[in-house]
PDB file of N, CA, C and O in Angstrom:
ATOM      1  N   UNK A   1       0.854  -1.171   0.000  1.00  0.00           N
ATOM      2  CA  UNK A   1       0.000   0.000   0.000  1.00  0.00           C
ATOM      3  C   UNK A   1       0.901   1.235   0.000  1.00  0.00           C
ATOM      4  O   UNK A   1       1.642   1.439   0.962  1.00  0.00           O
ATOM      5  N   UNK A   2       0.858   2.180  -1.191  1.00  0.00           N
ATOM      6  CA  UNK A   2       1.384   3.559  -1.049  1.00  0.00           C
ATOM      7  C   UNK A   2       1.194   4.320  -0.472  1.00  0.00           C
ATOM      8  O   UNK A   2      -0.017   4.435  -0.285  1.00  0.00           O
ATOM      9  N   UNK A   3       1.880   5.172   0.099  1.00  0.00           N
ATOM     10  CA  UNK A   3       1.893   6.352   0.743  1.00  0.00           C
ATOM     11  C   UNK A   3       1.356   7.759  -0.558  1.00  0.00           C
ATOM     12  O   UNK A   3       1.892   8.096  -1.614  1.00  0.00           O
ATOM     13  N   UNK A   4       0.030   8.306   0.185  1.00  0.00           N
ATOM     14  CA  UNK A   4      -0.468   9.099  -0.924  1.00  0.00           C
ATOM     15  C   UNK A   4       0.117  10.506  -0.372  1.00  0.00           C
ATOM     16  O   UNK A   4      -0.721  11.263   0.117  1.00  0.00           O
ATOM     17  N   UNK A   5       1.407  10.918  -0.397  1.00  0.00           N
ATOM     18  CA  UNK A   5       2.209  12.163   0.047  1.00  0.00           C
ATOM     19  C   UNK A   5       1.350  13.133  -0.349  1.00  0.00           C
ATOM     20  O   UNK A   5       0.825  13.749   0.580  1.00  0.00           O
ATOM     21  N   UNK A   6       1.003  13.503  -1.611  1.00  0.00           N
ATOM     22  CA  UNK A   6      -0.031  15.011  -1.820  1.00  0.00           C
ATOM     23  C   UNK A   6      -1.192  15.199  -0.757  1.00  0.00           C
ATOM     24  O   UNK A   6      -1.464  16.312  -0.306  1.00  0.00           O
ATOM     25  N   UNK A   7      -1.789  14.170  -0.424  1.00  0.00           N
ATOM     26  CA  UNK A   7      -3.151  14.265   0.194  1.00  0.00           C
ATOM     27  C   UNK A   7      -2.247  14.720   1.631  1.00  0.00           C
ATOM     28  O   UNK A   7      -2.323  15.802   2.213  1.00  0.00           O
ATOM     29  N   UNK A   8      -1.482  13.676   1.953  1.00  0.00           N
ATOM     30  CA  UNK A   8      -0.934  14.106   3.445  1.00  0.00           C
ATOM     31  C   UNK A   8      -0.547  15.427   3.669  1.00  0.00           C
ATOM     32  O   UNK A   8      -0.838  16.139   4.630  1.00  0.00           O
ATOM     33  N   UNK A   9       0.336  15.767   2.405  1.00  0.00           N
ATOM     34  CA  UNK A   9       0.582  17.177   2.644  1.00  0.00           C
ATOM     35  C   UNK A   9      -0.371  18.261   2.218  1.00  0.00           C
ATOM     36  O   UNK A   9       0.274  19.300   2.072  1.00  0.00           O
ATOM     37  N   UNK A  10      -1.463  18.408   1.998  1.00  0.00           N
ATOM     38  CA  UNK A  10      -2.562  19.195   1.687  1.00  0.00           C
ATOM     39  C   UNK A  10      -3.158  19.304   3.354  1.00  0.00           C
ATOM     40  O   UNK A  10      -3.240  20.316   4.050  1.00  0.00           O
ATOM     41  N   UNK A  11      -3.466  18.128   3.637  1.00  0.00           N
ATOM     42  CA  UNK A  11      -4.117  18.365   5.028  1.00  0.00           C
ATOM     43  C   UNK A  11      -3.016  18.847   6.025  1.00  0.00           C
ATOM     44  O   UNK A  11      -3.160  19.810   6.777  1.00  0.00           O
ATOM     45  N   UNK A  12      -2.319  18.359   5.974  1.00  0.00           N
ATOM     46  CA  UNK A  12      -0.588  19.132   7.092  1.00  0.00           C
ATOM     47  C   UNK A  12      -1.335  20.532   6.910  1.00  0.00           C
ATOM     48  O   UNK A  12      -2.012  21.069   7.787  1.00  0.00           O
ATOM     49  N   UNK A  13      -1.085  21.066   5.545  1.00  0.00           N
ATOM     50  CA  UNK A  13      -1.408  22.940   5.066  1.00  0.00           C
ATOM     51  C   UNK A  13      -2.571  23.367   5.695  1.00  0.00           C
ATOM     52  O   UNK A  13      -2.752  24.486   6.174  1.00  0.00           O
ATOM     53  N   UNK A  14      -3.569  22.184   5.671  1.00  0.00           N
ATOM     54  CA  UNK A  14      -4.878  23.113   5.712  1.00  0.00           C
ATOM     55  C   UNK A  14      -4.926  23.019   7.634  1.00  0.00           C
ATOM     56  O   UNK A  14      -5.825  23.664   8.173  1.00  0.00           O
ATOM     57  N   UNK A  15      -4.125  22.362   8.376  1.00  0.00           N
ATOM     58  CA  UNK A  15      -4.306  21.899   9.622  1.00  0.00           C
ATOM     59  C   UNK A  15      -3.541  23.212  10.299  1.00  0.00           C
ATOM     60  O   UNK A  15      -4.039  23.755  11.285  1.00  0.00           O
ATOM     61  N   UNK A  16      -2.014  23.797   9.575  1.00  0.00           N
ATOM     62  CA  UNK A  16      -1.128  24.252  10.095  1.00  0.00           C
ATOM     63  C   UNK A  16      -2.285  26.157   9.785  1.00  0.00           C
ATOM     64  O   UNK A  16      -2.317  27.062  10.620  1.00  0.00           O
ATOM     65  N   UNK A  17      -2.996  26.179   8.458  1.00  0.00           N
ATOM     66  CA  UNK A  17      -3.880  27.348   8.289  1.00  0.00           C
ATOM     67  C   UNK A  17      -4.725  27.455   9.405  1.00  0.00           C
ATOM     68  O   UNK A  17      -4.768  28.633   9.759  1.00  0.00           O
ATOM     69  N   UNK A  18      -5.381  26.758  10.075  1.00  0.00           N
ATOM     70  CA  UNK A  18      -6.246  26.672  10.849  1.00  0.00           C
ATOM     71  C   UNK A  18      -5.932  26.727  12.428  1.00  0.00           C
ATOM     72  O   UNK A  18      -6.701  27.110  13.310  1.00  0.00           O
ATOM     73  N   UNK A  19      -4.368  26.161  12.596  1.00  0.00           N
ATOM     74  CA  UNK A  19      -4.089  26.693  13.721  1.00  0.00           C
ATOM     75  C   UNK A  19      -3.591  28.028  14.152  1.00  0.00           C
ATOM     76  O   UNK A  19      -3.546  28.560  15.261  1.00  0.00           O
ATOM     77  N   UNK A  20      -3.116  28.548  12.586  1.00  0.00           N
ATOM     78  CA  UNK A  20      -2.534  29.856  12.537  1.00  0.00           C
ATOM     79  C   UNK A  20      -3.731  31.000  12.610  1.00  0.00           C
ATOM     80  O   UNK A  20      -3.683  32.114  13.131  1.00  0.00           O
ATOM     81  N   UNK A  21      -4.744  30.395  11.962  1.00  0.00           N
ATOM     82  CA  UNK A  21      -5.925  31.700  12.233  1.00  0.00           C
ATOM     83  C   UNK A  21      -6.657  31.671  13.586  1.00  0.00           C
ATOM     84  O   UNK A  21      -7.235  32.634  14.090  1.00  0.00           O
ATOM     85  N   UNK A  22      -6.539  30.237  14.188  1.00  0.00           N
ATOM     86  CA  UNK A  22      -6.863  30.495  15.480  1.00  0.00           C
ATOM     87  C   UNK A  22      -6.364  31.399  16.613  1.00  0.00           C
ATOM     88  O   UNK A  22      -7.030  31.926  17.504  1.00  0.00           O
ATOM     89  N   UNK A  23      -4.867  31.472  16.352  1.00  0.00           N
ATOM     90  CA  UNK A  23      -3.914  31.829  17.434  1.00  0.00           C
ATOM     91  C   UNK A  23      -4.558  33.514  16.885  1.00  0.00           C
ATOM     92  O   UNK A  23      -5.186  34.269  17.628  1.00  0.00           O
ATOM     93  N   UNK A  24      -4.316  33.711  15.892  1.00  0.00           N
ATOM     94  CA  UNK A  24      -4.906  35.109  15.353  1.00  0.00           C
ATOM     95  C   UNK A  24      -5.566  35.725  16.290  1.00  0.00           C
ATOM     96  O   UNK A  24      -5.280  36.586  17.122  1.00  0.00           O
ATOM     97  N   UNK A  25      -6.675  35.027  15.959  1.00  0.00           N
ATOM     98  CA  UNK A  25      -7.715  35.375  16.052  1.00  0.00           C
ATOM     99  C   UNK A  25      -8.098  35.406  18.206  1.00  0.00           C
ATOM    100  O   UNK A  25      -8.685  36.146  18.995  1.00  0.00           O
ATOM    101  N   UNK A  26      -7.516  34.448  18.244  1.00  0.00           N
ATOM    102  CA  UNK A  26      -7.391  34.462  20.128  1.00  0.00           C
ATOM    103  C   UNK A  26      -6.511  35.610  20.749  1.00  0.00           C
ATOM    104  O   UNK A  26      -6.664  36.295  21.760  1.00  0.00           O
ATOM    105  N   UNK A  27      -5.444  35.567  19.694  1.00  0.00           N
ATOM    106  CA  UNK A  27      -4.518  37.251  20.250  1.00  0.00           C
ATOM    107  C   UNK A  27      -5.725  38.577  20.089  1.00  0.00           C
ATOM    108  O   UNK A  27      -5.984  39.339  21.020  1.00  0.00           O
ATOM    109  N   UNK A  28      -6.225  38.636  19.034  1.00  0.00           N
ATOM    110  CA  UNK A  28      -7.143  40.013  18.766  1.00  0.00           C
ATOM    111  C   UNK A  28      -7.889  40.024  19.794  1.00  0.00           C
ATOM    112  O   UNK A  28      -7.812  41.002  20.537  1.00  0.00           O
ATOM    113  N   UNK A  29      -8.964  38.760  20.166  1.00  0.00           N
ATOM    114  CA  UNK A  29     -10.080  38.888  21.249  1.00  0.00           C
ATOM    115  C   UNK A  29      -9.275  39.067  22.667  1.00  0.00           C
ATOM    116  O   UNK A  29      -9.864  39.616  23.598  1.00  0.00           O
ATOM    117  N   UNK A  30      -8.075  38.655  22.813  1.00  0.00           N
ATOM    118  CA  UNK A  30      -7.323  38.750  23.932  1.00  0.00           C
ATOM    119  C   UNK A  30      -6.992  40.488  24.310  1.00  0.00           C
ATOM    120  O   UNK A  30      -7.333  41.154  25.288  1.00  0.00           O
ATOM    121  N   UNK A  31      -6.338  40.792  23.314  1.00  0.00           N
ATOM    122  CA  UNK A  31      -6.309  42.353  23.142  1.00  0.00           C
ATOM    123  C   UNK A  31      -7.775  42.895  23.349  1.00  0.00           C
ATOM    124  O   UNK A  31      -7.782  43.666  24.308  1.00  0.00           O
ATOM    125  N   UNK A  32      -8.742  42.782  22.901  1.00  0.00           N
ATOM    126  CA  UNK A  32     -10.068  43.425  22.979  1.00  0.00           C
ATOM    127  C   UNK A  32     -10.497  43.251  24.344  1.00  0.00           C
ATOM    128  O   UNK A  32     -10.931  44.231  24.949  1.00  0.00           O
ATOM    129  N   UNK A  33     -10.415  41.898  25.013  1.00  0.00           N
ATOM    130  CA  UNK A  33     -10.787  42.407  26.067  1.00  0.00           C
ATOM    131  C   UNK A  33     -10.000  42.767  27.220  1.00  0.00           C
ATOM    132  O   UNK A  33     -10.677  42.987  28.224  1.00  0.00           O
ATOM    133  N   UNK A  34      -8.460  42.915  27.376  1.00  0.00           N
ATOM    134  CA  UNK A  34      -7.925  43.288  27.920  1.00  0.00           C
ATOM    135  C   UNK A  34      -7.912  44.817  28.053  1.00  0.00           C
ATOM    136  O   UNK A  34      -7.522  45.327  29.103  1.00  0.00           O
ATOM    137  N   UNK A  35      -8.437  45.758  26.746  1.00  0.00           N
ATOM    138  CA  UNK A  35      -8.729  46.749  26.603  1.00  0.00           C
ATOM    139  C   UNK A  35      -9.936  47.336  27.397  1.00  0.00           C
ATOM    140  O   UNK A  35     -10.030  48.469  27.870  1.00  0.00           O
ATOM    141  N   UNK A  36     -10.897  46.248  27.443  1.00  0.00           N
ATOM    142  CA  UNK A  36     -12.241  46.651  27.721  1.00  0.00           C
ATOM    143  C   UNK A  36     -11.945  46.628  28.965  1.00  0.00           C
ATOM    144  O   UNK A  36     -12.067  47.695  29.566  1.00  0.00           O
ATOM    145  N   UNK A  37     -11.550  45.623  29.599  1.00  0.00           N
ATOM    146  CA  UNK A  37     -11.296  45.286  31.412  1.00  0.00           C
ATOM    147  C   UNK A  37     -10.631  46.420  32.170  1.00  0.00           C
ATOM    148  O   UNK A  37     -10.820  46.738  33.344  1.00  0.00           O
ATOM    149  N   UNK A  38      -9.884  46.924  31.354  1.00  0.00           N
ATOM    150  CA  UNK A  38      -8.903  48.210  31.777  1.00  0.00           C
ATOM    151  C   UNK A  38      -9.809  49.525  31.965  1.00  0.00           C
ATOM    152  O   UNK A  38     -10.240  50.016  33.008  1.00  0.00           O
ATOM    153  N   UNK A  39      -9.981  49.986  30.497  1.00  0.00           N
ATOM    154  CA  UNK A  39     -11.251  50.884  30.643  1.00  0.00           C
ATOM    155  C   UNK A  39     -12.316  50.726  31.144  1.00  0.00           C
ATOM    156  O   UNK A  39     -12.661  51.902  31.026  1.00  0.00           O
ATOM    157  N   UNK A  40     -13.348  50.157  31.725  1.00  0.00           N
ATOM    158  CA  UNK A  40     -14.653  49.853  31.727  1.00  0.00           C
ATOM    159  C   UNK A  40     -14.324  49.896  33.946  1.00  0.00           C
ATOM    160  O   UNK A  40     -15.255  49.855  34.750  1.00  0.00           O
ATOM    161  N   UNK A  41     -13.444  49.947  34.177  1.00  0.00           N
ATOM    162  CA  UNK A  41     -13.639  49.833  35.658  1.00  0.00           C
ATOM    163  C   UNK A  41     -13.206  51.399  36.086  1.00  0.00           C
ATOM    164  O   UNK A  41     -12.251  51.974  35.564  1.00  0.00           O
ATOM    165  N   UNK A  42     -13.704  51.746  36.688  1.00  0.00           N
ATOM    166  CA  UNK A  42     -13.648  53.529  37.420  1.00  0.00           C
ATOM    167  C   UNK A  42     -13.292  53.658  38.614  1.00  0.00           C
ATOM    168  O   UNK A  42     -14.315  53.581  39.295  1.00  0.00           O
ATOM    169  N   UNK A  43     -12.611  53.778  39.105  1.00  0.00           N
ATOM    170  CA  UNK A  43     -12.082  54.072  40.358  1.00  0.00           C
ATOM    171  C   UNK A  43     -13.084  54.974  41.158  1.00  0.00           C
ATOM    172  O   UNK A  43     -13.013  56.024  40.519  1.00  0.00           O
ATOM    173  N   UNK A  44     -13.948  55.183  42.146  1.00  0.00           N
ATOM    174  CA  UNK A  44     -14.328  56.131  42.822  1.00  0.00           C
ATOM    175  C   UNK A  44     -13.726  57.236  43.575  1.00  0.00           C
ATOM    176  O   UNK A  44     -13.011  56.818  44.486  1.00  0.00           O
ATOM    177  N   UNK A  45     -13.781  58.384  43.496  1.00  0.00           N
ATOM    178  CA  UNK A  45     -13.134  59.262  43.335  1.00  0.00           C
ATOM    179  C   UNK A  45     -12.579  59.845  44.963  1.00  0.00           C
ATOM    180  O   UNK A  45     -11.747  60.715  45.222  1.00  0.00           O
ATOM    181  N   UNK A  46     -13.341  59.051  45.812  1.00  0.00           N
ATOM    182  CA  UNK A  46     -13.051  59.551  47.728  1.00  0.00           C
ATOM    183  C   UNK A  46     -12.503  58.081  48.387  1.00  0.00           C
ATOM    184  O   UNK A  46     -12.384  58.074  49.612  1.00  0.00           O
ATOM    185  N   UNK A  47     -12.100  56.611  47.516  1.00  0.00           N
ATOM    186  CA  UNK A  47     -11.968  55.958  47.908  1.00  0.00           C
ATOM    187  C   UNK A  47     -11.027  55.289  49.064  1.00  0.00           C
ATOM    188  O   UNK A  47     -11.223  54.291  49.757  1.00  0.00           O
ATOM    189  N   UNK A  48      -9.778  56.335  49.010  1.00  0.00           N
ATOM    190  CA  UNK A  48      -8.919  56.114  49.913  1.00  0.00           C
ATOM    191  C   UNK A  48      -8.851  57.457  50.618  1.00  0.00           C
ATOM    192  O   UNK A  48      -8.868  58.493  49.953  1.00  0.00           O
ATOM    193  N   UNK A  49      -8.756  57.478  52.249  1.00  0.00           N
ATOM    194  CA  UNK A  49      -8.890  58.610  53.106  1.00  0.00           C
ATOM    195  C   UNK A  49      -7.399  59.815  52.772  1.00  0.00           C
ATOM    196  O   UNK A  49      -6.208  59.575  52.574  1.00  0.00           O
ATOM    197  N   UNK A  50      -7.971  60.773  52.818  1.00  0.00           N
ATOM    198  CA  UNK A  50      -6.993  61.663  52.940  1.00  0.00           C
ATOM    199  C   UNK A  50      -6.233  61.739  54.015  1.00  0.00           C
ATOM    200  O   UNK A  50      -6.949  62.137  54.933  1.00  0.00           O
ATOM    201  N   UNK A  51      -4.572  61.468  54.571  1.00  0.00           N
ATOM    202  CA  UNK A  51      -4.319  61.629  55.788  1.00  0.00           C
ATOM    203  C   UNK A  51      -3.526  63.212  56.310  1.00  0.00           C
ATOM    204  O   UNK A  51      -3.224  63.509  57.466  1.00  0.00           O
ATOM    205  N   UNK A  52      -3.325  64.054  55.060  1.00  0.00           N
ATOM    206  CA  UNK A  52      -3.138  65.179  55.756  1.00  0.00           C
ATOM    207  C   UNK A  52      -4.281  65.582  56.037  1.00  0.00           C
ATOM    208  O   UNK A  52      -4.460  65.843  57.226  1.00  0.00           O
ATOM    209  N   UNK A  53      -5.502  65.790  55.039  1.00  0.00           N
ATOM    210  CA  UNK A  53      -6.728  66.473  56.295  1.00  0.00           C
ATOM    211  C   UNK A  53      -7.369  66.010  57.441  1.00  0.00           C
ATOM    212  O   UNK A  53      -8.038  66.837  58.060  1.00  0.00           O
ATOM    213  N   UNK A  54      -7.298  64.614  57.952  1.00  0.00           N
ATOM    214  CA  UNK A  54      -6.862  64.106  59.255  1.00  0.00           C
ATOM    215  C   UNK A  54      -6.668  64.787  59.842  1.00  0.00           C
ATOM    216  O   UNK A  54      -7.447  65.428  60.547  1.00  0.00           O
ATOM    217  N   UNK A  55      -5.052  64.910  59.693  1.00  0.00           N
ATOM    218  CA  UNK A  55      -4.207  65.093  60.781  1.00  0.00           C
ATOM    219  C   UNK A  55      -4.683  66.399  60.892  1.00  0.00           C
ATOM    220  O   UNK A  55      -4.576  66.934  61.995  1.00  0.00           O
ATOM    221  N   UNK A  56      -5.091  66.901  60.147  1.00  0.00           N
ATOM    222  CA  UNK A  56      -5.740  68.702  60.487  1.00  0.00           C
ATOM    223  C   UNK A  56      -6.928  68.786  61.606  1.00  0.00           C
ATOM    224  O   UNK A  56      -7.056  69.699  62.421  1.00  0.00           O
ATOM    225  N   UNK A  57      -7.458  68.065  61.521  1.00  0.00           N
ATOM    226  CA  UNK A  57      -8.597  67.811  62.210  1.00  0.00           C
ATOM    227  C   UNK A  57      -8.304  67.859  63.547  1.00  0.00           C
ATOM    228  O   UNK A  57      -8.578  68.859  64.211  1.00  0.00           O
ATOM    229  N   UNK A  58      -7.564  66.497  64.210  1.00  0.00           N
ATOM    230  CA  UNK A  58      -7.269  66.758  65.388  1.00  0.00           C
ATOM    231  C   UNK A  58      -6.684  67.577  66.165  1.00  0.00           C
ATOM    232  O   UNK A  58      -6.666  67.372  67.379  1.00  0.00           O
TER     233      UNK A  58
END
């Protein structure tokens, strides 16, 4: 029984295309939401106490 080399190497191509557009495509959504996670959270603006006006106080 022969070894049918074209067919093997057609699917190798179409296997090695498919992992390459995956990785793509997982970097972009990776970037997108690393973008979104960053922006999308707000810090509130009195969240940590002031300690020089404290110390004014007493």
């Amino acid at each position: 029984m022969e070894i049918n080399w074209i067919i093997i190497g057609i699917i190798a191509a179409v296997v090695v295309v498919v992992i390459v557009f995956t990785v793509r495509k997982n970097q972009k959504e990776k970037k997108k939401l690393t973008e979104e996670l960053n922006n999308d959270f707000t810090k509130p603006e009195e969240d940590e106490p002031n300690f020089e006006d404290s110390a004014n106080e007493k």
